[in-house]
Each structure stands twice: as C-alpha cells, then as structure tokens.
N, C-alpha and C positions, 0 to 999 in steps of 0.2 A: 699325724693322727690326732684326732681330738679328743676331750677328756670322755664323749657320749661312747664314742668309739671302742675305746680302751674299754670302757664299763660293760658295756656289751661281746666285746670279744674275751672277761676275765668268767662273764657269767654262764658263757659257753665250756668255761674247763672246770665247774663248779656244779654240784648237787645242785637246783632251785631250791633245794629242802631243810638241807641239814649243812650245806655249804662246803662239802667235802673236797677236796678237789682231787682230779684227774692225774695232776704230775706231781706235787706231794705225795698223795696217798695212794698209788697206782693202781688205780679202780678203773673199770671199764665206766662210763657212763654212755647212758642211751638217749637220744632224743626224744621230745614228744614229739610222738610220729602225727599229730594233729596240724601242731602250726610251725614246729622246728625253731621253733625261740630257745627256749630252754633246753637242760640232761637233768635228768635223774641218775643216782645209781642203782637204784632200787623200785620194785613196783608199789613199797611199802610209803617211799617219799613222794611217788607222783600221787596217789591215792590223799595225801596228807597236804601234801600241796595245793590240791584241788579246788578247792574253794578259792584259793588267792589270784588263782592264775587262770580260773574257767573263763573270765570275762574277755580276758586280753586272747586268752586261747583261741575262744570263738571267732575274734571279732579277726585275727589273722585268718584263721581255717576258712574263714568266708573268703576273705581277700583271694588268697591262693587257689581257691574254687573259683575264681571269676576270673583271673588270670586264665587257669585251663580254660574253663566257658568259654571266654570271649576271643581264646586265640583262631584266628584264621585256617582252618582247616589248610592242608597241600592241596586236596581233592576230594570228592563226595565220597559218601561211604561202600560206593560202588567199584571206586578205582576207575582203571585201564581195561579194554576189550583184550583177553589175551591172546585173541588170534590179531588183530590189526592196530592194538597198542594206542588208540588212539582212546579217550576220555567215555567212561561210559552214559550213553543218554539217562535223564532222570526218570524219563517215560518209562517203568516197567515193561510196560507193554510193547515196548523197541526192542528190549532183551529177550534170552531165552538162557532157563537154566538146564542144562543139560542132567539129565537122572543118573547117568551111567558116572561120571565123575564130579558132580557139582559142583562145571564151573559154569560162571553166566558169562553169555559171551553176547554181541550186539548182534539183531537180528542181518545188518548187513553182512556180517561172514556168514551168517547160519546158510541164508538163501545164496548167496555166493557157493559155498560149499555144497549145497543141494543142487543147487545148478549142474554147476561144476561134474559131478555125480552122474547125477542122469544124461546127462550128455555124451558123456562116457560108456555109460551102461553101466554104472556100478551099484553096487547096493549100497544104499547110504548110510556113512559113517557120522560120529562123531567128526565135529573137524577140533574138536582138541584131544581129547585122548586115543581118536579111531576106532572106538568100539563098533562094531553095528547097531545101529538104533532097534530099539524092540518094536516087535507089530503089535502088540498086545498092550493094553494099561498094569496088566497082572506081574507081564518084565517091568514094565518100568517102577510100579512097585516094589517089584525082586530088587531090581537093581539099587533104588532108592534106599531101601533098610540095610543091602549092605554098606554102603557111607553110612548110616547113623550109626549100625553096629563099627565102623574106623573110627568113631566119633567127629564126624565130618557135621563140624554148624548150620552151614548153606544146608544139608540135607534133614536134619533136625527143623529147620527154621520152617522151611517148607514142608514137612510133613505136618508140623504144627499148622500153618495155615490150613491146611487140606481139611484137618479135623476142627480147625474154628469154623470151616465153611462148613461144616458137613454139624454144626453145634454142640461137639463134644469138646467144652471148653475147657475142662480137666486138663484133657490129655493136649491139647493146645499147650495150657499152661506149663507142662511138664517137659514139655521138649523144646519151647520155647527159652525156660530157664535154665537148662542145659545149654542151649548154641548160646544165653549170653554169658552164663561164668567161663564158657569161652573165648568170651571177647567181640562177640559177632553183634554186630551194630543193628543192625537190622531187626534183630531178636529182643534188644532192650525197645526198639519201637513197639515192637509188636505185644510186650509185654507191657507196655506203657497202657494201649487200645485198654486191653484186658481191667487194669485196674479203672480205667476210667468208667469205663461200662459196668465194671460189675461181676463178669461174666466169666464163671470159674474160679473168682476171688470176691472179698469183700472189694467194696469200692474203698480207694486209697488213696489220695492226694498225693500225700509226701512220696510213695511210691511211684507214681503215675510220673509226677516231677522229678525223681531222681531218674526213671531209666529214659524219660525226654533228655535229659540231660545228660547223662552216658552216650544215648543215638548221637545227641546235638555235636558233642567234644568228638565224637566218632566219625562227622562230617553226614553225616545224615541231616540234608534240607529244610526234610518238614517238618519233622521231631523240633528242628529250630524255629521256624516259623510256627508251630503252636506253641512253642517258650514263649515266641515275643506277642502273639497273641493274648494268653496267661499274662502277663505284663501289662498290657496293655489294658488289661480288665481291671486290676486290682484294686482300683480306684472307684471303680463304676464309670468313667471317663475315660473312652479307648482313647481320647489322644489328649490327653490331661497333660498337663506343666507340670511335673513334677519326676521323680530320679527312676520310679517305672519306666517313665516313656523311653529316657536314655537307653535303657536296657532293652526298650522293646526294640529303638532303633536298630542298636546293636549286634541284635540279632537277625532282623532284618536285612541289613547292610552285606550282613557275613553266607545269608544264605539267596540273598540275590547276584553275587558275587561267584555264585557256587553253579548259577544257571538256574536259579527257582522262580520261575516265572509270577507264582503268588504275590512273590515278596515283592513286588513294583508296586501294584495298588495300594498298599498303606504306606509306603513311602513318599508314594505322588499327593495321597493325600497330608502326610505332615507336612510336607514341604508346602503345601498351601496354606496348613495351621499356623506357618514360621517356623516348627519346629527344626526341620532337617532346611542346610543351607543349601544353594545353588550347587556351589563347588561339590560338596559331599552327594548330593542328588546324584549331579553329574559323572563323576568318579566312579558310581555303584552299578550306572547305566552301562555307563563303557566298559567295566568289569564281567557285567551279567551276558553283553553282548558278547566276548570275546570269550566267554565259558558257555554261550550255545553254539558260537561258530567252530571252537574247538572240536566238538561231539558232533559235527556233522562229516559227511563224505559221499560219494556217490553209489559206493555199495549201500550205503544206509538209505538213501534218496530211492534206487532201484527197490528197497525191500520195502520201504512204506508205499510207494508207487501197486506193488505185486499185492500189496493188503487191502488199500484201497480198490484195486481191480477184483479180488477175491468178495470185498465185502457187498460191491454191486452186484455180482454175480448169486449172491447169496439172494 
C-alpha cells in the first residue's frame, strides 16, 4: 500500500473538521453524501468544513454523476412485453397501455389476444390481467383513477398527458410529479417538456436538464438524445472539437445502441467531421441493428400490417 493510499484510508476514520476519529473516540461518523471523500461526526463540522472542501466536493459529485449518466443502460425505459417477453418497440405508437391495470404491452399481443377472442366468440379481455375491456371512455376513466388512487405511476403519467393534451398544464404538472418521485422515467421526460415550454411552470434549464437526465440514467432514448443535442449546442458549434462533443457522442452512442433511430444522423455526420472513428461508428451500427431486430416478431409484423390496412380503409 502506498503512503497516498494510507492517507486516504486514515482520513476516512477521521472527522475532515476537527480530526476526531472513529476508533479512538468511538463516534459514529457520516459520510458526505455528495462525493463520499470525506466523514464528519457532526452537521456542525461539515457546515465548518465547508468552504475548504466545496471545491474538491463538487468537482467529485460531478464525476460520479457522469459515471451514472454515461453508464449503458440493461434496456430502454420501456423494458420487456410482458405478455411475449421480448424487448419493447420505441415506437409508442406499437404499444398499448392497458387502463384497467397499467401495463403496456406491445401491440402484437394486444391484436393476437383480440383475435384470438373474437374467434372464439368471447368478449374481450385484457390479455394481461383479464379484465373485460370497457365499452365506454367513462370506464376507462373509472378504471384509470382507480390505479392513480393505488398510486400506480404508468396511470398518473398518463392521466397527466391526457390533461397536457387537453391544456391543463397544472394538473399535468401535478401528476406528472407524483409518477416521478416514484421513479417512473417516463414522467421525469415528461416533466422535462413542461419546464422547457414553460407551460404550468416557469421555464427552467437546470430543471429541464436534471429530469432529461433522471429519463436518460433511466434508459429513456430521447431524453438522451436531446442531452446530447444540448451538448452539442453549447458552443454554438453542433459539432465543435472540444469536451461538449465527447459527451454529446456519448450520448448518442448509448441511445443508438438502445434502437434510437435519430441517433445515426449525427453520428454519420461526426464521423465525416473525424470526430467519431470507423471502429466506434461501426460498433454503434451493429449495436443499434441487433436492438431493432430484437423488438421485432411476427405478431408485431401482423399488428402493423392490420394498421396499416385499418389506415387505408380510413
């Protein structure tokens, strides 16, 4: 062990403040929960410490935020179909969120399971929880508030959008913020919109960028791909030489990777500025390919096929 070493593991059983220690003095000490360098024993010695150690605090606390950031998500913030387990499309518009227990499931089970149904003669169910589906918008209402009242997020999230469509951006706000101190990823996107617009809230940068940044770490695509957007601006120079761009690559890389079809165009384009190399180009293509062939199937192929058919007939 070296003598850096040693110095850093003494000043881990040590006050940063008043230099008390941990197994002499048998004092609990706490971490700063910011950057986890230092303990204090006290709130009185982090508060006093303060000044000496914001610089170093910060410049870790950043560190370890970009760590989480830039880790590579398992999966989008969608997951798995949990009727056919297979990777859920990004296309909203391929899914369907079920009112009666909000889950989303991909529209190849939904029209499978509707099939399936009327060819039988039955009345159609949920094909995850079974319920019968409502004839009414007013059930599906009914049914919707009961999930918000279990405090179900997906049902929050989406009652929120209902009334951002409808311009009551308050109550948007309000349920939206609810499904994310849940955790619900989707809901910090959606709260993201809100502060950038305006709309319901003052307008808010640092806000707007921290819940892009909660979606992004959450595996939400586009929430990342407007991070590396923002990045890519900062300069006035979308594809500038300078430590923005890394980050916008970065982000880029991580959310075409994930099946985000946006994210190739400004990649194709650095890589002709020199910035992004062949190898790494290459690598992000074959990644991005093998994460839209995972989300495909033939149930899903028959339901866009039936939409397509539905939308000519329209």
């Amino acid at each position: 062990m070296s003598d850096i070493d040693g110095a850093d593991d003494m000043m881990m059983l040590m006050c940063a403040s008043c230099g008390i220690t941990a197994e002499v003095d048998d004092v609990k000490l706490k971490n700063c929960t910011a950057c986890y360098l230092v303990k204090y024993c006290s709130i009185k010695c982090q508060k006093d410490h303060r000044p000496k150690h914001k610089r170093a605090c910060n410049k870790r606390a950043a560190e370890l935020r970009d760590e989480l950031l830039f880790k590579q998500p398992d999966n989008s913030h969608l997951g798995d179909c949990p009727i056919c387990c297979l990777p859920m499309p990004l296309d909203l518009s391929k899914t369907t969120l079920k009112g009666c227990c909000s889950k989303v499931i991909c529209n190849g089970c939904n029209c499978a399971n509707l099939k399936r149904e009327l060819d039988d003669r039955r009345e159609p169910k949920c094909p995850f929880c079974r319920k019968l589906i409502p004839d009414t918008d007013e059930e599906c209402d009914k049914q919707r508030m009961k999930r918000i009242e279990a405090n179900d997020p997906a049902a929050m999230t989406q009652w929120g959008r209902d009334q951002y469509d409808k311009g009551d951006y308050s109550v948007a706000f309000e349920y939206y913020t609810r499904a994310a101190e849940l955790g619900y990823v989707e809901a910090h996107y959606r709260l993201s919109i809100l502060y950038q617009e305006g709309h319901g809230v003052e307008k808010d940068k640092g806000k707007e960028t921290h819940h892009l940044e909660e979606a992004a770490i959450g595996g939400h695509p586009r929430a990342r791909y407007t991070l590396a957007y923002y990045e890519a601006l900062k300069t006035r120079k979308i594809f500038g030489d300078n430590g923005n761009t890394e980050r916008a690559v970065k982000h880029w890389i991580i959310a075409a990777t994930q099946g985000y079809d946006e994210s190739i165009k400004p990649l194709m384009e650095l890589f002709k500025g020199g910035f992004v190399s062949k190898d790494v180009l290459a690598d992000a293509l074959r990644a991005h390919q093998a994460a839209v062939d995972a989300a495909k199937s033939l149930q899903r192929e028959a339901a866009e096929e039936l939409q397509r058919t539905l939308k000519s007939v329209e």
